[in-house]
C-alpha positions as a Python dict, from the first residue, in 0.01 Angstrom:
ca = {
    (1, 'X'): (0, 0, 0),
    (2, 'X'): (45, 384, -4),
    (3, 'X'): (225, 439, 281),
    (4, 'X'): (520, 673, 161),
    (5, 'X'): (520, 1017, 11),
    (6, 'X'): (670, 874, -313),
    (7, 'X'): (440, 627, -315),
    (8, 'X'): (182, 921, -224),
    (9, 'X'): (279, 1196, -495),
    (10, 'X'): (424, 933, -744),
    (11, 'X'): (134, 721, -752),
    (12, 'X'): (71, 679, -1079),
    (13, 'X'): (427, 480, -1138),
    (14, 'X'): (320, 277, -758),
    (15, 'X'): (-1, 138, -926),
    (16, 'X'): (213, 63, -1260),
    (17, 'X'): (449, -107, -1061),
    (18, 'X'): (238, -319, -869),
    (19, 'X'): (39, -407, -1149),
    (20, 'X'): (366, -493, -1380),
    (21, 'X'): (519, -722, -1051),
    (22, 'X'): (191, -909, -988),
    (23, 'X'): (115, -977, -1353),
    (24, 'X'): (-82, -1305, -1390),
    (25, 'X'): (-186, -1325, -998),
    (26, 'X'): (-431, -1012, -950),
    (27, 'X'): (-788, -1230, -936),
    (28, 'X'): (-973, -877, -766),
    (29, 'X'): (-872, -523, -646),
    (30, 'X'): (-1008, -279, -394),
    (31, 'X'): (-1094, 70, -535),
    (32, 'X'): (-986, 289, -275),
    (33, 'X'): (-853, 695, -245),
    (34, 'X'): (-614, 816, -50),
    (35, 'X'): (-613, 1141, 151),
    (36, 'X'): (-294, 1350, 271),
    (37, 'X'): (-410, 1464, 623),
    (38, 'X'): (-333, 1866, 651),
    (39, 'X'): (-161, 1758, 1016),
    (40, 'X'): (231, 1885, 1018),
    (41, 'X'): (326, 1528, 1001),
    (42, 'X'): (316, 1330, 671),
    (43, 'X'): (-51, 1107, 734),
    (44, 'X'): (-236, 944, 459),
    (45, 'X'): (-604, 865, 524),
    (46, 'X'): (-788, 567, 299),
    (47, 'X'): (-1093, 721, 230),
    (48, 'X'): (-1394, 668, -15),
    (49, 'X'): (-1373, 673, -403),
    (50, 'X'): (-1314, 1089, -513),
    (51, 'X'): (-1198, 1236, -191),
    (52, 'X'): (-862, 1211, -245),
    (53, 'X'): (-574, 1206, -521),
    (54, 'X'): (-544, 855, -622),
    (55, 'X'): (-574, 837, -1023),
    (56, 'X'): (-884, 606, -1034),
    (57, 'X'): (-906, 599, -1422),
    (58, 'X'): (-533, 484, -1444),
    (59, 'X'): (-626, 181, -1143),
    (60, 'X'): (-919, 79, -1315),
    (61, 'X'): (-736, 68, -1663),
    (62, 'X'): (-441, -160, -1514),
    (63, 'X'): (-688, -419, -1312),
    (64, 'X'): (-906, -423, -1671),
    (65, 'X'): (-552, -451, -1863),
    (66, 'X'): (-526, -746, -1616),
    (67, 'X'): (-836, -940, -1664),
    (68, 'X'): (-1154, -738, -1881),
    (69, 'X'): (-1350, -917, -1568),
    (70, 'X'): (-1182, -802, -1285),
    (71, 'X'): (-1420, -769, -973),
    (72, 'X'): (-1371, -406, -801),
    (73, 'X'): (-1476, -405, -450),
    (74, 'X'): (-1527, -98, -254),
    (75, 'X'): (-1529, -120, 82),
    (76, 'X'): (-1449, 16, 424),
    (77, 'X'): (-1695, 273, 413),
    (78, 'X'): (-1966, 347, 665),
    (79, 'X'): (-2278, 408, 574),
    (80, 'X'): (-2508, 285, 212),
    (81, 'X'): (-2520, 675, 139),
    (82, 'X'): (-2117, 672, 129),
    (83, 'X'): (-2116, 358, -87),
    (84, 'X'): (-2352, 436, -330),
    (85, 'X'): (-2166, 786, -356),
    (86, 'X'): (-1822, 624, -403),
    (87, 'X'): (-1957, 403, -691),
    (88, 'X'): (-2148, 690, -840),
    (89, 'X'): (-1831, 900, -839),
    (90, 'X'): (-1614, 583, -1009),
    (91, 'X'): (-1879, 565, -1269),
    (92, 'X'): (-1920, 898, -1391),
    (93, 'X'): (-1533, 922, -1393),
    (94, 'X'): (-1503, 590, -1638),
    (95, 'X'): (-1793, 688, -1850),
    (96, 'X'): (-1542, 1031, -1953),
    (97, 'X'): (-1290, 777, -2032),
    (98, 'X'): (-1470, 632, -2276),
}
């Protein structure tokens, strides 16, 4: 749903918003990044968990604010190497959290 530059560069106050305006109906969410192609036109990229700018800890705070059992899927990737790297990097950025 980042498909703006606000939404892009303000995306901390997107994810609060979306999480304040679907209270009570979130049942999973879809840990994804997002990438700001270096084209001369404004392009965002979805792209695996820690190559790009989205605040993860922030996402994964609202969805657990939501329901302490939310499911996180990751998906869209391509190969088990990419997926396994994606959850690794989720991981090791949660466990500084704590």
């Amino acid at each position: 749903m980042i498909t703006t530059p606000k939404r892009y560069f303000y995306n901390d106050e997107f994810l609060k918003e979306c999480f304040q305006k679907l209270h009570g109906t979130i049942v999973s969410c879809h840990l994804k990044d997002i990438l700001l192609k270096q084209d001369y036109t404004f392009q965002l990229q979805e792209c695996a968990c820690g190559k790009g700018t989205l605040n993860i800890e922030l996402y994964t705070q609202l969805a657990t604010k939501e329901n302490t059992h939310m499911p996180m899927i990751i998906e869209h990737l391509t190969t088990d190497e990419e997926y396994m790297t994606s959850v690794q990097y989720v991981r090791e950025r949660l466990r500084k959290t704590q």
